[in-house]
C-alpha positions as CSV (number, residue, x, y, z in Angstrom):
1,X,27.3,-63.5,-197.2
2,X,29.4,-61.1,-199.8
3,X,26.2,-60.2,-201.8
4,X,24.4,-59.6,-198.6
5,X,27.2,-57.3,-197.3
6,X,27.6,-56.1,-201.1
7,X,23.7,-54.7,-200.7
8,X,23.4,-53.8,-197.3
9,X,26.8,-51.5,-197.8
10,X,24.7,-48.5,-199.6
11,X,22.0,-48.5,-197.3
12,X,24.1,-48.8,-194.1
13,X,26.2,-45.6,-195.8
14,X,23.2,-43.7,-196.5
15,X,21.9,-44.2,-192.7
16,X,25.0,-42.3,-191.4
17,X,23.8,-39.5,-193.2
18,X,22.7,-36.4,-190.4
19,X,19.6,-35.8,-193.0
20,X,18.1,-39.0,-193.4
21,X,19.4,-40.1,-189.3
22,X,17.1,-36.8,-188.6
23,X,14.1,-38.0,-190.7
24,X,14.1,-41.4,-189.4
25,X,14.1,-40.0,-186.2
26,X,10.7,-38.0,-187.4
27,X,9.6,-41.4,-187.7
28,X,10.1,-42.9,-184.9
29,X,10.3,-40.4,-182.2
30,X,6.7,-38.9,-183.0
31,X,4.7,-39.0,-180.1
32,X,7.6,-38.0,-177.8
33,X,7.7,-35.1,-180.3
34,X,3.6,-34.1,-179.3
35,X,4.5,-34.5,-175.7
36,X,7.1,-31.8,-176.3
37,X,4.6,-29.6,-178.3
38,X,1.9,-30.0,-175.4
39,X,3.9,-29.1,-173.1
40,X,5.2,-26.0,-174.5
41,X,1.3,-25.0,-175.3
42,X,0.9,-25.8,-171.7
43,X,3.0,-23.3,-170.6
44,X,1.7,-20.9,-172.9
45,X,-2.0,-21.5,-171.7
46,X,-0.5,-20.8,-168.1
47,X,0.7,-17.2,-169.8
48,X,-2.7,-16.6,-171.2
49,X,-4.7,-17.4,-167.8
50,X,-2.1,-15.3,-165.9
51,X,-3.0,-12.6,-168.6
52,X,-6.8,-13.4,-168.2
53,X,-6.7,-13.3,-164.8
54,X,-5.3,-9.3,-164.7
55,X,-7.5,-8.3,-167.2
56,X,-10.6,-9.5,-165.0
57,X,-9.3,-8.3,-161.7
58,X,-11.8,-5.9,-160.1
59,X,-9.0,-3.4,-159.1
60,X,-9.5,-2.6,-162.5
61,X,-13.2,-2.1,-162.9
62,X,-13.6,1.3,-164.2
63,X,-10.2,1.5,-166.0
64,X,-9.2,0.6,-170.1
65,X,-6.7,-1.5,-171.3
66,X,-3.8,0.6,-173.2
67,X,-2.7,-2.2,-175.4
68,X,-5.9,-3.2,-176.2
69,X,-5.5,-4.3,-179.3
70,X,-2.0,-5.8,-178.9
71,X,-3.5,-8.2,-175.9
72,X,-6.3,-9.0,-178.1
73,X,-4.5,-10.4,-180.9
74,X,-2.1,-12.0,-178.4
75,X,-5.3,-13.8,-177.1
76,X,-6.3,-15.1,-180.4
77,X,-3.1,-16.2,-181.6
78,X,-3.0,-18.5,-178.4
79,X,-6.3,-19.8,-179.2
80,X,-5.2,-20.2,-182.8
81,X,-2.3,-22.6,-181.8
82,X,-4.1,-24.6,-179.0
83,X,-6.6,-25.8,-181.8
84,X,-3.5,-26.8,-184.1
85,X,-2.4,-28.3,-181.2
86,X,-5.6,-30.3,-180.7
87,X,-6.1,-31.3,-184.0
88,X,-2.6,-32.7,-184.4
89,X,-3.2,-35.3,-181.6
90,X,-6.8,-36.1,-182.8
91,X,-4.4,-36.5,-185.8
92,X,-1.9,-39.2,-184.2
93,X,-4.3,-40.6,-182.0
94,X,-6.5,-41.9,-185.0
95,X,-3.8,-43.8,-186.5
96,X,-2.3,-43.5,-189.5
97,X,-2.1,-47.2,-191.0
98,X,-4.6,-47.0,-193.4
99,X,-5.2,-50.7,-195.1
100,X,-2.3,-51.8,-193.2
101,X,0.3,-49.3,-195.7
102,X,3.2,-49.0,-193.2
103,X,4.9,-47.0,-195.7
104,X,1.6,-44.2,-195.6
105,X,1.9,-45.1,-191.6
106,X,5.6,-43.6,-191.7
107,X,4.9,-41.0,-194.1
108,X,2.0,-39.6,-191.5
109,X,4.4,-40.1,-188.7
110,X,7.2,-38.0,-190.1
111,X,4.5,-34.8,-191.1
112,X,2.8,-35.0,-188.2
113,X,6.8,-34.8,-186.4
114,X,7.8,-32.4,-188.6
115,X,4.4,-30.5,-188.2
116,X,4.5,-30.9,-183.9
117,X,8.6,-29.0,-184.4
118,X,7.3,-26.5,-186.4
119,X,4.3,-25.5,-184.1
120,X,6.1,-25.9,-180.9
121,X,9.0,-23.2,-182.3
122,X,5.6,-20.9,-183.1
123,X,4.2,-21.3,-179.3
124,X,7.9,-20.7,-177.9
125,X,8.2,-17.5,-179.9
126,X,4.5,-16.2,-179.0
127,X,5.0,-17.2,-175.2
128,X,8.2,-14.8,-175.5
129,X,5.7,-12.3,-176.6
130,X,3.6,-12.0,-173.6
131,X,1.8,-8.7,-174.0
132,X,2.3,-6.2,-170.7
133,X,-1.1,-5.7,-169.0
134,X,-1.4,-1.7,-168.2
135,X,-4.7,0.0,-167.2
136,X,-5.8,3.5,-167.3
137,X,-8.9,5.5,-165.6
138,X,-11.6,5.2,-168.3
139,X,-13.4,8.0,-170.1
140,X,-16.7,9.0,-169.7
141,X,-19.1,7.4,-171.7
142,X,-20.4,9.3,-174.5
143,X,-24.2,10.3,-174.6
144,X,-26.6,9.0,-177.0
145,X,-27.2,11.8,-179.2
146,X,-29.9,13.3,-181.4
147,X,-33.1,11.3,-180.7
148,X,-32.8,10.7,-177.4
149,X,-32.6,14.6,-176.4
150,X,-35.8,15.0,-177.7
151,X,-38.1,11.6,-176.7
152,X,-36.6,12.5,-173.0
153,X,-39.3,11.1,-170.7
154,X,-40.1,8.0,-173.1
155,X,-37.2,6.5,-173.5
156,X,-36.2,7.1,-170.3
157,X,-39.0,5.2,-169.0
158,X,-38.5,2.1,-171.6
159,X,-34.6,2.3,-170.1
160,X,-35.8,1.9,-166.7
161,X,-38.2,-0.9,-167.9
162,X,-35.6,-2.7,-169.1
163,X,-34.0,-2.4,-166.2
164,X,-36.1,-3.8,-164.3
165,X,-37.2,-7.1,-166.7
166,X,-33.1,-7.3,-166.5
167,X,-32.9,-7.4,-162.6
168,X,-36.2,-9.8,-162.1
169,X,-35.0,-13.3,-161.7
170,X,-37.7,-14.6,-163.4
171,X,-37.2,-13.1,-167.0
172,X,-34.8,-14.3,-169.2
173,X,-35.7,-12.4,-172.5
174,X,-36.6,-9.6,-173.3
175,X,-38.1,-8.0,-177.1
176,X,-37.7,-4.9,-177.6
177,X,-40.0,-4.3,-181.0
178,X,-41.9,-1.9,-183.3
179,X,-42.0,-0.4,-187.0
180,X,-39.0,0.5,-188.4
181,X,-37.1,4.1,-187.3
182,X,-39.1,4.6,-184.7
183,X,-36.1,4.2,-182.1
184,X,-35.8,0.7,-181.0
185,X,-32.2,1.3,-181.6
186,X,-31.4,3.9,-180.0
187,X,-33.6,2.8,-177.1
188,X,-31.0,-0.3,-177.1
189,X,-27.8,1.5,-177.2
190,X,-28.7,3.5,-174.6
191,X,-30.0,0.5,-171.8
192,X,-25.9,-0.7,-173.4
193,X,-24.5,2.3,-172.3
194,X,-26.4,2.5,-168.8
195,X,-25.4,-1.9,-168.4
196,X,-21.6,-0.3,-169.0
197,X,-21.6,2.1,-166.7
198,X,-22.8,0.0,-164.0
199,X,-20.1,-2.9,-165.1
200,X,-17.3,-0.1,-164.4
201,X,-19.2,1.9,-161.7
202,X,-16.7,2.1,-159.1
203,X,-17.5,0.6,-155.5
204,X,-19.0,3.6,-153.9
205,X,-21.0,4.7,-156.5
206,X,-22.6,1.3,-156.2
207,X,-23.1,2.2,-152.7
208,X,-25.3,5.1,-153.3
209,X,-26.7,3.5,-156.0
210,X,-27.9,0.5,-154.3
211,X,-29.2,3.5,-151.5
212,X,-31.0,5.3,-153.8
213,X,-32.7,2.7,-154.9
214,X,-31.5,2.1,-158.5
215,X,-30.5,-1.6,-159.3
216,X,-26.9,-2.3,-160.5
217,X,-27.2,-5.0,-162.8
218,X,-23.4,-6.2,-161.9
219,X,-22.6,-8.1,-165.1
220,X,-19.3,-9.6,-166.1
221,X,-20.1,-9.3,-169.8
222,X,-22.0,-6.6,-171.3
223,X,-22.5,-7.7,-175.4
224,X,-24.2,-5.4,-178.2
225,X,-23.9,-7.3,-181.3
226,X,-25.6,-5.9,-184.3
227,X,-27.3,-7.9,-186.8
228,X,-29.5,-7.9,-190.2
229,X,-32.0,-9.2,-192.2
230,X,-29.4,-11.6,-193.5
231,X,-27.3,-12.1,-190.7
232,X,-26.0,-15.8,-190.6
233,X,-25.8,-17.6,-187.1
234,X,-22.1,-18.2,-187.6
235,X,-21.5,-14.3,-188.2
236,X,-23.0,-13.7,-184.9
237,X,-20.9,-16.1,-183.5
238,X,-17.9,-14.6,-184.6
239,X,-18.8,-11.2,-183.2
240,X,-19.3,-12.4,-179.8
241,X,-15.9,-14.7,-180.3
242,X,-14.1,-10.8,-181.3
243,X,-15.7,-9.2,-178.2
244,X,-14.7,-12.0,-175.6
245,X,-11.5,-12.3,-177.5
246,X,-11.4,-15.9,-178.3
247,X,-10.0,-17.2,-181.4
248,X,-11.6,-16.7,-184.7
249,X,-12.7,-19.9,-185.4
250,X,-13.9,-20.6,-181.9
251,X,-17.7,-22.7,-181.8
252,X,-20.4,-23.0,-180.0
253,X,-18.6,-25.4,-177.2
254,X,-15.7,-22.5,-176.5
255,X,-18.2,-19.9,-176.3
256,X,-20.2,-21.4,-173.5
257,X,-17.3,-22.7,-171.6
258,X,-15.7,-19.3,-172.1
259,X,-19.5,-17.7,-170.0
260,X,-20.7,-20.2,-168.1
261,X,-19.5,-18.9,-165.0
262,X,-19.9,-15.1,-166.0
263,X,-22.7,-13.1,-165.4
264,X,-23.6,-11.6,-168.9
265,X,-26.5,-10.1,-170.9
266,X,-26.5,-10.1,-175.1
267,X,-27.9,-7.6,-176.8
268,X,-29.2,-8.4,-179.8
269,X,-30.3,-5.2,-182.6
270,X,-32.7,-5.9,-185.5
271,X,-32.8,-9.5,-185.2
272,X,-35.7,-10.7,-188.2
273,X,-36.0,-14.5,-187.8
274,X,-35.9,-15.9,-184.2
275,X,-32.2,-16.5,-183.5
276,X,-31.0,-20.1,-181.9
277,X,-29.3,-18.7,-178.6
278,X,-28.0,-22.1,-177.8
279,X,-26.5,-22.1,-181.2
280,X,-24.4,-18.8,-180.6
281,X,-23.0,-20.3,-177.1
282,X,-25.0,-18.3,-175.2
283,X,-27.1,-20.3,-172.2
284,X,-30.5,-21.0,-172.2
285,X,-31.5,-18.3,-169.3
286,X,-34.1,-20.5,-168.0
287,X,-31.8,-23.4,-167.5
288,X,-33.0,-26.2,-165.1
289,X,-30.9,-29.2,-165.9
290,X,-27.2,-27.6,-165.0
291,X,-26.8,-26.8,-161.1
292,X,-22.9,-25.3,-162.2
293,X,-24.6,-22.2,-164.1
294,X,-27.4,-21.8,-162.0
295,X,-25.4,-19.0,-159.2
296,X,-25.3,-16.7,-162.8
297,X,-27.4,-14.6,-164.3
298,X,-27.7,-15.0,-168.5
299,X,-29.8,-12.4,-170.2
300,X,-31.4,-11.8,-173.6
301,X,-32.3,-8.6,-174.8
302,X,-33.3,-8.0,-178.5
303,X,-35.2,-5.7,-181.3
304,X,-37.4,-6.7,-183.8
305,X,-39.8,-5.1,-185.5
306,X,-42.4,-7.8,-185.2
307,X,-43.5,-9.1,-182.2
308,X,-44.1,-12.4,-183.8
309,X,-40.6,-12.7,-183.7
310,X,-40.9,-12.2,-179.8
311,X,-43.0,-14.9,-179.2
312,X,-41.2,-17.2,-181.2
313,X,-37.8,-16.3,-179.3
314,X,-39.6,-16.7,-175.6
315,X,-39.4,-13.3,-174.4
316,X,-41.4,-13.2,-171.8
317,X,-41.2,-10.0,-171.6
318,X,-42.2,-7.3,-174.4
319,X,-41.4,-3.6,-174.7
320,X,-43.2,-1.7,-177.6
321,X,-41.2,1.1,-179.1
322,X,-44.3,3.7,-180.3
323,X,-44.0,6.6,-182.7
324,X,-43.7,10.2,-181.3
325,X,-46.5,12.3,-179.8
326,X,-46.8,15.6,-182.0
327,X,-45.4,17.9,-180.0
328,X,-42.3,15.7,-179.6
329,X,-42.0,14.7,-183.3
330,X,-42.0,18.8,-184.0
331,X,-39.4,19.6,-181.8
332,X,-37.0,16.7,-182.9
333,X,-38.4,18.2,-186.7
334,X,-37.0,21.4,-185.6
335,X,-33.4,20.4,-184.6
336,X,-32.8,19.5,-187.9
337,X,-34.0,21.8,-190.0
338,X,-33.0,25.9,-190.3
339,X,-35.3,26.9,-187.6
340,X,-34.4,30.8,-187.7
341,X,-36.4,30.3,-191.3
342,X,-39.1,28.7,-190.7
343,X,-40.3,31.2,-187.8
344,X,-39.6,33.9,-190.2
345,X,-42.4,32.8,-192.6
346,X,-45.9,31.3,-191.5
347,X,-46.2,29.9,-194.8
348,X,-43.4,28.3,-194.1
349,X,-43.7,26.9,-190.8
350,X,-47.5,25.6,-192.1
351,X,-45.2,23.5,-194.4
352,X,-42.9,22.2,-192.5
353,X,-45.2,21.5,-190.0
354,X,-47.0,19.3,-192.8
355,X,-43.6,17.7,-193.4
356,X,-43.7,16.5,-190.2
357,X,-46.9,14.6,-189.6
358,X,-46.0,13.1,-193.1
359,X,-42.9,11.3,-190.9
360,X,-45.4,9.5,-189.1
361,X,-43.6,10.2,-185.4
362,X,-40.7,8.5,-186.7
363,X,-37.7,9.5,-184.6
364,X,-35.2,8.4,-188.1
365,X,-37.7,9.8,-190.8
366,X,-38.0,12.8,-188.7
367,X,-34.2,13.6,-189.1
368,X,-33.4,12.4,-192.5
369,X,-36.1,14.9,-194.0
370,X,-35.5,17.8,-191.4
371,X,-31.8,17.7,-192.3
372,X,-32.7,17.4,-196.8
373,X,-35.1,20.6,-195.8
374,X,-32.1,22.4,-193.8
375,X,-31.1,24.4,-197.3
376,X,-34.2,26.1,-198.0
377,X,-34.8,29.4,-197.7
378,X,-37.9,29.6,-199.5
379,X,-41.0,28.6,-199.6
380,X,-41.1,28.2,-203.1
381,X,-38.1,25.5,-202.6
């Protein structure tokens, strides 16, 4: 009985220790230690739906956020913690007695402890961080320049097209497509800047516009994401993550739970390959199978520069970007170069005029050389 006392005496000293009393508690206390950290991510998803829900109030349709930036970060640092906060109880409800260790079962217990304090001190600091939600009246959107001036009438029409493949229940996608700078991009940004207008058109301006016969498109989410030749499906991803501000890492799953009840259109510029829409988190827009999503719209519209590449994404319907008439490639010519010379000299304006049709109609080609001939005076140059 001595010898037993005699051992135990160390170990019963060493228990009334606060440091090791504390770590035993890790131990053993871990799952009442994740209920604590759920709850406190609980409360800070309340703060971040109560945030949410005054940024899409549409009192405020027409009007910017001031702290912008600040709310966007905000937004992503909640979405940050909530996946910690999910992968530490897919963590702990796994187990951790691997081969039947107990000590490797104690050892996961205390990190995953010591890991749910840490965390839940992080999600009580950024709930005291709430960001303010303050709205002023919106500027103007700014014009499309340059090209746009000058093709007048034809891109107007193609916007108007668009338009109307956008408000027709029965299309879903839409490919925009010809040879390169010929202006499918600019054609895009500027159907992007008419879909903006009408998301923060004010209510009587929808009034006349619905009386004058012009569609409003009403979309919750208006997305211009620009890609490449080498653009990777995950890149894409994350662009549309940054523009609906959801957290960094955010997949496929959050994406589509994140618009399934919006009313959105994606625009897609210089797309290459066909591009798995699914894949991105966006909805197929001629869903059958899902009778949630079926009250909201979900459009496609995309450049290419091959119309292979429309077939193979489904658009069923195609717009074709052609190159300039003659008399519209001259006068786009003409903005860019010094015009006051080449009116003084015939000579001249017989080789700039060559110059042009050498640009093929090319809106971009058109620009670049009118602006490399802007310096010279001569015709000799």
């Amino acid at each position: 009985m001595d010898l037993v006392k005699l051992c135990l005496s160390p170990f019963c000293s060493c228990m009334q220790s606060p440091v090791v009393r504390q770590d035993m508690n890790h131990v053993f206390s871990t799952k009442e230690k994740l209920d604590d950290l759920k709850d406190a991510m609980q409360h800070l998803m309340a703060k971040k739906e109560d945030v949410q829900r005054k940024i899409d109030d549409p009192q405020h349709k027409g009007k910017q956020l001031d702290n912008q930036h600040q709310v966007k970060d905000w937004l992503r640092d909640v979405g940050v913690k909530d996946n910690k906060v999910e992968r530490l109880s897919d963590e702990y409800g796994k187990g951790n007695c691997v081969a039947g260790s107990c000590s490797l079962n104690c050892f996961s217990r205390y990190k995953i402890s010591s890991d749910a304090i840490k965390l839940e001190k992080e999600i009580n600091q950024l709930t005291t961080k709430q960001p303010e939600i303050k709205f002023t009246d919106i500027p103007p959107p700014k014009q499309v320049p340059e090209s746009s001036k000058i093709m007048g009438e034809k891109i107007s029409s193609n916007v108007d097209i668009a338009r109307s493949y956008l408000a027709d229940e029965t299309v879903g996608i839409i490919g925009i497509w010809g040879m390169g700078g010929v202006g499918k991009t600019t054609l895009l940004k500027k159907i992007n800047q008419r879909l903006l207008e009408d998301a923060n058109m004010g209510f009587l301006k929808k009034i006349n516009q619905l009386l004058s016969g012009d569609a409003n498109m009403g979309f919750d989410h208006v997305l211009f994401i620009e890609a490449s030749q080498n653009t990777q499906l995950e890149e894409l991803r994350k662009e549309i993550s940054k523009k609906l501000h959801l957290a960094p890492d955010a997949g496929q799953r959050d994406i589509i739970n994140a618009l399934k009840t919006k009313n959105i259109v994606l625009l897609l510029d210089n797309i290459w390959e066909p591009v798995d829409l699914v894949g991105l988190g966006i909805i197929n827009p001629f869903r059958d199978d899902d009778d949630s999503t079926k009250p909201y719209k979900y459009k496609v519209i995309f450049t290419t520069r091959s119309e292979d590449v429309c077939a193979r994404m489904g658009a069923s319907k195609k717009i074709k970007v052609e190159s300039l008439e003659p008399d519209e490639a001259w006068a786009l010519f003409k903005l860019n170069v010094n015009l006051a010379v080449i009116e003084s000299d015939e000579k001249f304006k017989e080789i700039a005029w060559q110059v042009m049709e050498k640009c093929g109609g090319l809106p971009l080609a058109l620009q670049v050389v009118g602006k490399a001939m802007s310096n010279r005076t001569t015709v000799q140059e």
